[in-house]
mmCIF file of the N, C-alpha and C atoms, coordinates in Angstrom:
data_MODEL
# 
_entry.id   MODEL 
# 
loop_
_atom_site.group_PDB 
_atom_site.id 
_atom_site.type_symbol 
_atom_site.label_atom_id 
_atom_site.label_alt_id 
_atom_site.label_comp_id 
_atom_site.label_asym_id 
_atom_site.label_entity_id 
_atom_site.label_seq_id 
_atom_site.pdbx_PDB_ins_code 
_atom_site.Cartn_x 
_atom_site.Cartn_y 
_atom_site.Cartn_z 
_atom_site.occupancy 
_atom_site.B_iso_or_equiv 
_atom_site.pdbx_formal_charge 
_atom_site.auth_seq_id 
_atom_site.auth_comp_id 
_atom_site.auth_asym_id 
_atom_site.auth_atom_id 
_atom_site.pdbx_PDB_model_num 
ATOM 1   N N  . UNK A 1 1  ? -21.064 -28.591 -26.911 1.00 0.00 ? 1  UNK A N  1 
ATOM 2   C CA . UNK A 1 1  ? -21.104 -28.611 -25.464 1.00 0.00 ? 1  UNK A CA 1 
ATOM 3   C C  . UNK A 1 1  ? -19.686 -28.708 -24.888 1.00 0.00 ? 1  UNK A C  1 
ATOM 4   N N  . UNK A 1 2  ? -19.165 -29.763 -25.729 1.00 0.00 ? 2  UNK A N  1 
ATOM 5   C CA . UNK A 1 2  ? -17.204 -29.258 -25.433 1.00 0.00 ? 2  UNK A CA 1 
ATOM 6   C C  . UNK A 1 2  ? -16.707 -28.304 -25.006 1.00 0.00 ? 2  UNK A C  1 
ATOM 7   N N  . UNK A 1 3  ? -16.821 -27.343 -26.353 1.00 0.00 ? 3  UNK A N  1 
ATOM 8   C CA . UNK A 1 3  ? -16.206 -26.007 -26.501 1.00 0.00 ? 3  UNK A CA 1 
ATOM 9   C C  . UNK A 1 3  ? -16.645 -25.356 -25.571 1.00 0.00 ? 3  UNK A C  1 
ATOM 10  N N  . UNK A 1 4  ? -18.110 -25.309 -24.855 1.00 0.00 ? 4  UNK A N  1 
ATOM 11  C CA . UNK A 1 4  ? -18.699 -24.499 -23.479 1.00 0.00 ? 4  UNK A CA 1 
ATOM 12  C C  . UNK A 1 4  ? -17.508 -24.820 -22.833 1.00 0.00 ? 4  UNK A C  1 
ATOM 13  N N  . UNK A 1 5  ? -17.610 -26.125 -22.109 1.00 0.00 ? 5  UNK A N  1 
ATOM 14  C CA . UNK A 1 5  ? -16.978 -26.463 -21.298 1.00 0.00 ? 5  UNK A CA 1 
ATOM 15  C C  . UNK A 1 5  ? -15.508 -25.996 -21.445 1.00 0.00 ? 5  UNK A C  1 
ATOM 16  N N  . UNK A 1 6  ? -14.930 -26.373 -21.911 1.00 0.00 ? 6  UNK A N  1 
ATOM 17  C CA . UNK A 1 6  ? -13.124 -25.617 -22.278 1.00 0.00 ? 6  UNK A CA 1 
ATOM 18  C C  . UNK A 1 6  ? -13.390 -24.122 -21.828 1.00 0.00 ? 6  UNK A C  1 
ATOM 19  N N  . UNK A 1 7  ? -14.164 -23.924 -22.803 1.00 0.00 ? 7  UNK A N  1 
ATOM 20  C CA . UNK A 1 7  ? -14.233 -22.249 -22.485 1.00 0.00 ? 7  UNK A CA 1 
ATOM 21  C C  . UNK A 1 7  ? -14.561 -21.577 -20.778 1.00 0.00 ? 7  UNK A C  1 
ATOM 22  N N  . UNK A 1 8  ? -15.190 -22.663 -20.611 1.00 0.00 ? 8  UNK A N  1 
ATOM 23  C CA . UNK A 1 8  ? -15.462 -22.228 -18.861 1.00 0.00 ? 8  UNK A CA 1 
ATOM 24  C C  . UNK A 1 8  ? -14.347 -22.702 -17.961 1.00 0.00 ? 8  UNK A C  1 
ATOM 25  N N  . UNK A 1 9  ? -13.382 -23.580 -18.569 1.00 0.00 ? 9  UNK A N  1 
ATOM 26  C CA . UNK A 1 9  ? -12.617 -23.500 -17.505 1.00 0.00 ? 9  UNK A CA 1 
ATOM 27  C C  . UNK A 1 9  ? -11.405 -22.612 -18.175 1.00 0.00 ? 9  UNK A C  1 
ATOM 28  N N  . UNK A 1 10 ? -11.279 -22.615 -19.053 1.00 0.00 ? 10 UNK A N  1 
ATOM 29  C CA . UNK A 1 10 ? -9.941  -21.094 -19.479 1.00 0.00 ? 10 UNK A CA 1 
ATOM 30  C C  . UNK A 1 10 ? -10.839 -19.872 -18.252 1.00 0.00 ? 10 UNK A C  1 
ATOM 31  N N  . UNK A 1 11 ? -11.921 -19.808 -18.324 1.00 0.00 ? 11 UNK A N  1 
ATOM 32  C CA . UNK A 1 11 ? -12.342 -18.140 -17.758 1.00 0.00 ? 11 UNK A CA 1 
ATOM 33  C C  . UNK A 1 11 ? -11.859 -18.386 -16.344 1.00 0.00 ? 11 UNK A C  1 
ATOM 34  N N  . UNK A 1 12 ? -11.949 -19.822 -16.009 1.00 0.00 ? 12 UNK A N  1 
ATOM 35  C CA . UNK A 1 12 ? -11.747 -20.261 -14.112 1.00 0.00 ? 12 UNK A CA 1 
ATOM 36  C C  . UNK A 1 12 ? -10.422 -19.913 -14.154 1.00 0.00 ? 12 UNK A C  1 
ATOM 37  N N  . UNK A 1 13 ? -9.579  -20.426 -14.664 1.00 0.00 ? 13 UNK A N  1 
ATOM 38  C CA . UNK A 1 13 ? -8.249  -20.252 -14.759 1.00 0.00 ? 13 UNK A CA 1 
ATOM 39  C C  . UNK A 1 13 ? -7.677  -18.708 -15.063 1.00 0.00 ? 13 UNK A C  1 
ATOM 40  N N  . UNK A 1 14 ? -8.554  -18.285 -16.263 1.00 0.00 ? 14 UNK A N  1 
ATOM 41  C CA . UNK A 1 14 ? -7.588  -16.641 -15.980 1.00 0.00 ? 14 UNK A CA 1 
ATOM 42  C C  . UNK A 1 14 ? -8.408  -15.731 -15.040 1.00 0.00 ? 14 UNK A C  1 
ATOM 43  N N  . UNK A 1 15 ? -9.489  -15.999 -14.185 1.00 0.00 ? 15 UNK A N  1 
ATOM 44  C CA . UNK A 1 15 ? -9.976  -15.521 -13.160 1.00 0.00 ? 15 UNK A CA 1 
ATOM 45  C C  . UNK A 1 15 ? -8.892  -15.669 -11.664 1.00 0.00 ? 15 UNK A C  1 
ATOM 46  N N  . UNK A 1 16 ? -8.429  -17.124 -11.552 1.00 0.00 ? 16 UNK A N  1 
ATOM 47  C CA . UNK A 1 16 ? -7.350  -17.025 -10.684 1.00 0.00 ? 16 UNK A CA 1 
ATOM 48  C C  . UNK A 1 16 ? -6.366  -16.423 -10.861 1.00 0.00 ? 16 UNK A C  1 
ATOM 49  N N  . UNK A 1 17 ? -5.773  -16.224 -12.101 1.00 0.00 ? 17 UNK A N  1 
ATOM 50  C CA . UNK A 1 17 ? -4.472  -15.599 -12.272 1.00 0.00 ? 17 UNK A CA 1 
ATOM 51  C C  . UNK A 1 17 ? -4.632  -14.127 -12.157 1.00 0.00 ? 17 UNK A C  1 
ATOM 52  N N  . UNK A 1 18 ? -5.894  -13.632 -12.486 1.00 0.00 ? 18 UNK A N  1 
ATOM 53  C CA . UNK A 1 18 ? -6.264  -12.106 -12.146 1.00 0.00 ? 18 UNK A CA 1 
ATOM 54  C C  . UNK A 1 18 ? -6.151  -11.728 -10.336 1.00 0.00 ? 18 UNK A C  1 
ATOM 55  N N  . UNK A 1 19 ? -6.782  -12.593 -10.035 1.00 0.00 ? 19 UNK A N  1 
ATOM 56  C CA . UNK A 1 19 ? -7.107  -12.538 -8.324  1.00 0.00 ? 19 UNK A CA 1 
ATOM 57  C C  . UNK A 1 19 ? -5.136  -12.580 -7.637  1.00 0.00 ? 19 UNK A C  1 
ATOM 58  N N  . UNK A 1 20 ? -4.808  -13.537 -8.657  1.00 0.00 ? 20 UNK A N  1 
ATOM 59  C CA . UNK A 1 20 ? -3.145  -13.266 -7.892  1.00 0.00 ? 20 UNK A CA 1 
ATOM 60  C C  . UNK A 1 20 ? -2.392  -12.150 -8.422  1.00 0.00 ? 20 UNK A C  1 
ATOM 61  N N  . UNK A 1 21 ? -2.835  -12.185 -9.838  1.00 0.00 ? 21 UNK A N  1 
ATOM 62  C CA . UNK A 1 21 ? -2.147  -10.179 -9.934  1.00 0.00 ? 21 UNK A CA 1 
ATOM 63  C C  . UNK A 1 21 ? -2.633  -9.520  -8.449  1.00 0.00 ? 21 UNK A C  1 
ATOM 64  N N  . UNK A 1 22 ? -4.296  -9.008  -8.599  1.00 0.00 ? 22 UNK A N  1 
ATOM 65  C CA . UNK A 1 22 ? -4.790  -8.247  -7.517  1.00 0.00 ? 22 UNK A CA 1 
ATOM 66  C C  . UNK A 1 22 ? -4.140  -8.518  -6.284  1.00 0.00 ? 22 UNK A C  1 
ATOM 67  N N  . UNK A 1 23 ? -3.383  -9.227  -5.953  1.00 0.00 ? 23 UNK A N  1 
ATOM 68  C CA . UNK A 1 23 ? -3.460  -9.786  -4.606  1.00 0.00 ? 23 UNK A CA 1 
ATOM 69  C C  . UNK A 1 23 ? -1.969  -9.138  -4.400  1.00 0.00 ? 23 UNK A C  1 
ATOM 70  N N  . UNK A 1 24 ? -1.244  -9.219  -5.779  1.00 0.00 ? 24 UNK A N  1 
ATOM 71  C CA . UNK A 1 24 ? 0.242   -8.514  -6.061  1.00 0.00 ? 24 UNK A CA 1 
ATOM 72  C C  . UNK A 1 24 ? -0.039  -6.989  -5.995  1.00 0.00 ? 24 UNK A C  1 
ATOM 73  N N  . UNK A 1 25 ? -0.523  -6.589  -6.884  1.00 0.00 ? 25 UNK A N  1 
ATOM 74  C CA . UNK A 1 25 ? -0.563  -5.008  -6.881  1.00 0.00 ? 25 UNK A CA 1 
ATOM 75  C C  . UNK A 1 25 ? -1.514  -4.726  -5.857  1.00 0.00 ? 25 UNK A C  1 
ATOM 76  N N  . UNK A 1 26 ? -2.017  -5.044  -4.727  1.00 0.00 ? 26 UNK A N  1 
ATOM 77  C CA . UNK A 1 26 ? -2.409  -4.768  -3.521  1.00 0.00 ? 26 UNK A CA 1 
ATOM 78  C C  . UNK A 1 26 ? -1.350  -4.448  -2.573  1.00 0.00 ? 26 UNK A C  1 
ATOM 79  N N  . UNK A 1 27 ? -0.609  -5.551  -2.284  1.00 0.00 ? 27 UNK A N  1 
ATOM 80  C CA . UNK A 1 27 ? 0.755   -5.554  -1.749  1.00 0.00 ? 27 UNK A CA 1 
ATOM 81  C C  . UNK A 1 27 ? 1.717   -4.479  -2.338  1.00 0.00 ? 27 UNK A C  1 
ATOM 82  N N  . UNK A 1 28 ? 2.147   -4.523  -3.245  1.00 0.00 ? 28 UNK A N  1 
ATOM 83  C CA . UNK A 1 28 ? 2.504   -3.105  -3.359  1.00 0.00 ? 28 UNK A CA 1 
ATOM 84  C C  . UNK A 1 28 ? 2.261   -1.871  -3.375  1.00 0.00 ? 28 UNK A C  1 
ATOM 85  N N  . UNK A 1 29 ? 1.185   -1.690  -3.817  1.00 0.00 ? 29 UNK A N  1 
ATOM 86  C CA . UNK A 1 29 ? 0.294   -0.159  -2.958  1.00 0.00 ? 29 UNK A CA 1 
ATOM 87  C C  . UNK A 1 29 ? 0.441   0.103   -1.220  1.00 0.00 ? 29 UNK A C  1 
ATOM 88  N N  . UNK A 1 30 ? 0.383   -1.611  -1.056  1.00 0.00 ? 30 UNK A N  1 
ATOM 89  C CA . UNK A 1 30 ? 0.213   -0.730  0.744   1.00 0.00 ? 30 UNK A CA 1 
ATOM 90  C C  . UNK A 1 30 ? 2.001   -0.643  1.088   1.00 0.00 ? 30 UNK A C  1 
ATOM 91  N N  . UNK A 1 31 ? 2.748   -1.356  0.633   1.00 0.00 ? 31 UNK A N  1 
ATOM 92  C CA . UNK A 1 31 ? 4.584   -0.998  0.498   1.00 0.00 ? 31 UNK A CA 1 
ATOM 93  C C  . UNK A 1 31 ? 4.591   0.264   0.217   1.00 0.00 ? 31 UNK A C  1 
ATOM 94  N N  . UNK A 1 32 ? 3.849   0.629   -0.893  1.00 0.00 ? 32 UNK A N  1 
ATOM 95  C CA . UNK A 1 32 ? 4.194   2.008   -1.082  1.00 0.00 ? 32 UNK A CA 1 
ATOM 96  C C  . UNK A 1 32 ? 3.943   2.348   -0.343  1.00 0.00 ? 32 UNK A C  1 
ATOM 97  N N  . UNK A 1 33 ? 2.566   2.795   0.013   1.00 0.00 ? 33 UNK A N  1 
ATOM 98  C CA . UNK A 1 33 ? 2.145   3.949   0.923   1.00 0.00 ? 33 UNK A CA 1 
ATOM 99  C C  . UNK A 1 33 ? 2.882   3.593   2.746   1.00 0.00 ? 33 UNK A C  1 
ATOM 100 N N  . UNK A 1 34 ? 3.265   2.693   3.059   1.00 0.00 ? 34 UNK A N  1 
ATOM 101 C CA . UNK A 1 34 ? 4.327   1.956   3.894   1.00 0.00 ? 34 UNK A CA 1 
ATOM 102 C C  . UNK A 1 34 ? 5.423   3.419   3.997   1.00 0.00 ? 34 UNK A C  1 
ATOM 103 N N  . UNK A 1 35 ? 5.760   3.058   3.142   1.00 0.00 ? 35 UNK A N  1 
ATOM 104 C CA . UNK A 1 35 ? 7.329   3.744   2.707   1.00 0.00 ? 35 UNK A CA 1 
ATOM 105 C C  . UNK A 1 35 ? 7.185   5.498   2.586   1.00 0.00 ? 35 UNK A C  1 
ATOM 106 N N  . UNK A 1 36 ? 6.158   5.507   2.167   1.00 0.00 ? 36 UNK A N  1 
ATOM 107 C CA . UNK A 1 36 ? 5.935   7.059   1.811   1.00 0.00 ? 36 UNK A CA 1 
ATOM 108 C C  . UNK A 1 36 ? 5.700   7.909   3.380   1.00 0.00 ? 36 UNK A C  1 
ATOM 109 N N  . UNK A 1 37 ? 4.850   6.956   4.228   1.00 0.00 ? 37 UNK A N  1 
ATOM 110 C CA . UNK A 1 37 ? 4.075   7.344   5.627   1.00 0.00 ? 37 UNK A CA 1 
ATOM 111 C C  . UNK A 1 37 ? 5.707   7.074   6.534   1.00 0.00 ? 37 UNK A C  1 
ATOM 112 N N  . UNK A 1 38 ? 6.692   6.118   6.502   1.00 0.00 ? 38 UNK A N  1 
ATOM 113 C CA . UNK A 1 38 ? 8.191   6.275   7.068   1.00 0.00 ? 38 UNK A CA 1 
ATOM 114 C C  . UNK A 1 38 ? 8.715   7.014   6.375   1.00 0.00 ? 38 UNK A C  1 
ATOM 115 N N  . UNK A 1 39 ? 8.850   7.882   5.739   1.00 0.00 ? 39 UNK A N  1 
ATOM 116 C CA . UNK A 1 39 ? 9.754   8.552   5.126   1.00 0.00 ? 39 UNK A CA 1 
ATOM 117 C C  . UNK A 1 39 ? 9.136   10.260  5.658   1.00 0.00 ? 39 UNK A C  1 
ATOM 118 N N  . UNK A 1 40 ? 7.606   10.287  5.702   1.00 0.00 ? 40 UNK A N  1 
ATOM 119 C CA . UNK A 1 40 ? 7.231   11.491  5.738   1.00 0.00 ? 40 UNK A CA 1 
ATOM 120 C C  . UNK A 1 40 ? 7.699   11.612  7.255   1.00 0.00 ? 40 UNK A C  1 
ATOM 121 N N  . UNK A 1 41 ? 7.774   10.833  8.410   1.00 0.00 ? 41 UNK A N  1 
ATOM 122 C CA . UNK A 1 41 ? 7.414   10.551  9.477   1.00 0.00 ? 41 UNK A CA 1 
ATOM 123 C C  . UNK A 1 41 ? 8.727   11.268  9.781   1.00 0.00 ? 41 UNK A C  1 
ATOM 124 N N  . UNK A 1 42 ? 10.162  10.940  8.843   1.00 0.00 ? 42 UNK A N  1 
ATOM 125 C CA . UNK A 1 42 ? 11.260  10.630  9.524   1.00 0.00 ? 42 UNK A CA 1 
ATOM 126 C C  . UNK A 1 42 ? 11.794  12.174  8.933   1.00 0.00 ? 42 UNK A C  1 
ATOM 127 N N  . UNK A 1 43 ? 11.374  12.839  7.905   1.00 0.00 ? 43 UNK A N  1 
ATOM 128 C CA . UNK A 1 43 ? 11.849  13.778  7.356   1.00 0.00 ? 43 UNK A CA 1 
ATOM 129 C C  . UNK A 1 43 ? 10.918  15.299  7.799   1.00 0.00 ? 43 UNK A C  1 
ATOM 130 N N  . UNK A 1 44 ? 10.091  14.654  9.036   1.00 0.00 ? 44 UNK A N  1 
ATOM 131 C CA . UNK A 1 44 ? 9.056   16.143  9.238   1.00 0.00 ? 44 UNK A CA 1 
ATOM 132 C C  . UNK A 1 44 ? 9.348   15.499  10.595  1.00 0.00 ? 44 UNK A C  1 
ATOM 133 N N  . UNK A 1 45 ? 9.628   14.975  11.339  1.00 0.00 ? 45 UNK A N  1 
ATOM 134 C CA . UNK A 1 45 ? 9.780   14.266  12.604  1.00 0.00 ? 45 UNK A CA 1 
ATOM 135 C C  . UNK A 1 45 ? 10.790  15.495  13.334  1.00 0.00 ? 45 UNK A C  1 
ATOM 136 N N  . UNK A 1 46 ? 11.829  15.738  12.777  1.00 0.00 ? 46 UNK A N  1 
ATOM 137 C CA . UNK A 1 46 ? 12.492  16.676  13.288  1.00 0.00 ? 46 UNK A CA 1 
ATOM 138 C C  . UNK A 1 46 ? 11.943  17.744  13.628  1.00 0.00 ? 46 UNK A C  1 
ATOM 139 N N  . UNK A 1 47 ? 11.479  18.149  12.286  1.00 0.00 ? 47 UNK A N  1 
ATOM 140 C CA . UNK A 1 47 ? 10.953  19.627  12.346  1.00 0.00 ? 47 UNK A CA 1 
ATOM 141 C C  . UNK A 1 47 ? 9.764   19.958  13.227  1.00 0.00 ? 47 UNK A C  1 
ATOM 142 N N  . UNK A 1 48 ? 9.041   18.781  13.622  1.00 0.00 ? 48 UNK A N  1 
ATOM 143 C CA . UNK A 1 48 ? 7.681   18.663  14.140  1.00 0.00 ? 48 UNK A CA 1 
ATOM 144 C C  . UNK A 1 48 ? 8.608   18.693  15.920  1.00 0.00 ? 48 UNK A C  1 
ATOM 145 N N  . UNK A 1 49 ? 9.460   17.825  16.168  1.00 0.00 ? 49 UNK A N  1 
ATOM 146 C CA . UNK A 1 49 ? 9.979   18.326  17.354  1.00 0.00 ? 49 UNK A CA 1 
ATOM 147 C C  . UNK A 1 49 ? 10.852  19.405  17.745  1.00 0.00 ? 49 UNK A C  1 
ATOM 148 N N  . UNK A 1 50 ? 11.199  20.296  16.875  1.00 0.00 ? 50 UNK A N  1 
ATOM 149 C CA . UNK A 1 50 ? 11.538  21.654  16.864  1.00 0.00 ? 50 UNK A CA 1 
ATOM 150 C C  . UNK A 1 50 ? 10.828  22.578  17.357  1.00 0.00 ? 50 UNK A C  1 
ATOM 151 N N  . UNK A 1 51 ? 9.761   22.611  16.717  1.00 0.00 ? 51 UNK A N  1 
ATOM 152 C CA . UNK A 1 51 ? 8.766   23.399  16.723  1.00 0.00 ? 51 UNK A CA 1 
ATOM 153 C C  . UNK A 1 51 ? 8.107   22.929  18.377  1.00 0.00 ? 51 UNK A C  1 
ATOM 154 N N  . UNK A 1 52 ? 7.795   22.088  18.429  1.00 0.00 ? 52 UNK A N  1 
ATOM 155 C CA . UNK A 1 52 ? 6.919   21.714  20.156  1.00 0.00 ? 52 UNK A CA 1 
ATOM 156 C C  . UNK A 1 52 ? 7.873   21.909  21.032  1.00 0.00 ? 52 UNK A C  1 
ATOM 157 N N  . UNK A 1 53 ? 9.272   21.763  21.081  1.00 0.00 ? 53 UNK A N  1 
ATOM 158 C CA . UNK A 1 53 ? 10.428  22.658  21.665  1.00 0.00 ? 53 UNK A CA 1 
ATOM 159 C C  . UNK A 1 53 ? 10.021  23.995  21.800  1.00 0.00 ? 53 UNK A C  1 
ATOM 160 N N  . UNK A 1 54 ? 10.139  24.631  21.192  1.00 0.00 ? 54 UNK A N  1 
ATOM 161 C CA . UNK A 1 54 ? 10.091  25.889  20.794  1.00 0.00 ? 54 UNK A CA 1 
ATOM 162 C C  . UNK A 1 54 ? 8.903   26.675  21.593  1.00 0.00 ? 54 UNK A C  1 
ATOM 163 N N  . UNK A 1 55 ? 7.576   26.059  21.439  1.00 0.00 ? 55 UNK A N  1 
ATOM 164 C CA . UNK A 1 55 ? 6.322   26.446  22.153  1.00 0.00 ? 55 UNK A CA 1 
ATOM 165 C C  . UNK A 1 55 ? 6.690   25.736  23.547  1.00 0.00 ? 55 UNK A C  1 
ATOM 166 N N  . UNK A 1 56 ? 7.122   25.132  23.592  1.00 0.00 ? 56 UNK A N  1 
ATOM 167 C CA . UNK A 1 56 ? 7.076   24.472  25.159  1.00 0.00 ? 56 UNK A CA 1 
ATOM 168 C C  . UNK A 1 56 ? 8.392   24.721  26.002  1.00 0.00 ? 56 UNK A C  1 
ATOM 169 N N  . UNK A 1 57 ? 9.499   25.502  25.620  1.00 0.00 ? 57 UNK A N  1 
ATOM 170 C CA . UNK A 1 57 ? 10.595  26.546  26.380  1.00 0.00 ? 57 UNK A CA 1 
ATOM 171 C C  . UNK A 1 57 ? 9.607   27.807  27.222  1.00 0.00 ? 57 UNK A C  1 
ATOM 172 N N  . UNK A 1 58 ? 8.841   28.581  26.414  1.00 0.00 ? 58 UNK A N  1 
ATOM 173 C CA . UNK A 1 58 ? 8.948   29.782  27.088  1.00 0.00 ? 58 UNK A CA 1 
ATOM 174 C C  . UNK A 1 58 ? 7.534   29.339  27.917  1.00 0.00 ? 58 UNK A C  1 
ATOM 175 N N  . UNK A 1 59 ? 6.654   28.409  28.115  1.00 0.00 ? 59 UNK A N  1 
ATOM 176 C CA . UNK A 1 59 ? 5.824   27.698  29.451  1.00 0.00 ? 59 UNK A CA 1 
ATOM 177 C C  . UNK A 1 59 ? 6.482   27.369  30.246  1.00 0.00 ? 59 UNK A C  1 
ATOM 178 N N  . UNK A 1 60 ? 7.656   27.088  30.590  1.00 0.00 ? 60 UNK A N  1 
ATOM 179 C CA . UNK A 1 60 ? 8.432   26.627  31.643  1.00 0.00 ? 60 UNK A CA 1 
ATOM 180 C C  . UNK A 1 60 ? 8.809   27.428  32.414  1.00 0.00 ? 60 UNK A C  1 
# 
């Protein structure tokens, strides 16, 4: 009945330490995708106001 017991709290314990990985590689997925969504923003941003320039000169 010991050994149950030990054994159930090792599983409590590497159940928390899983939940704080998850909680880590959560946070970095959304950094990434963070970074990826400013970067697309800033490197098509131009070109995206080029272009609506462009259509919106000869309406005037």
């Amino acid at each position: 009945m010991q050994e149950l017991m030990l054994l159930a709290l090792r599983f409590r314990r590497t159940d928390a330490d899983e939940r704080g990985a998850t909680l880590v590689e959560y946070a970095l997925l959304v950094t990434l995708i963070a970074l990826v969504c400013f970067s697309a923003v800033t490197i098509l941003g131009s070109s995206v106001s080029t272009q609506f320039s462009s259509i919106n000169d000869p309406l005037r």
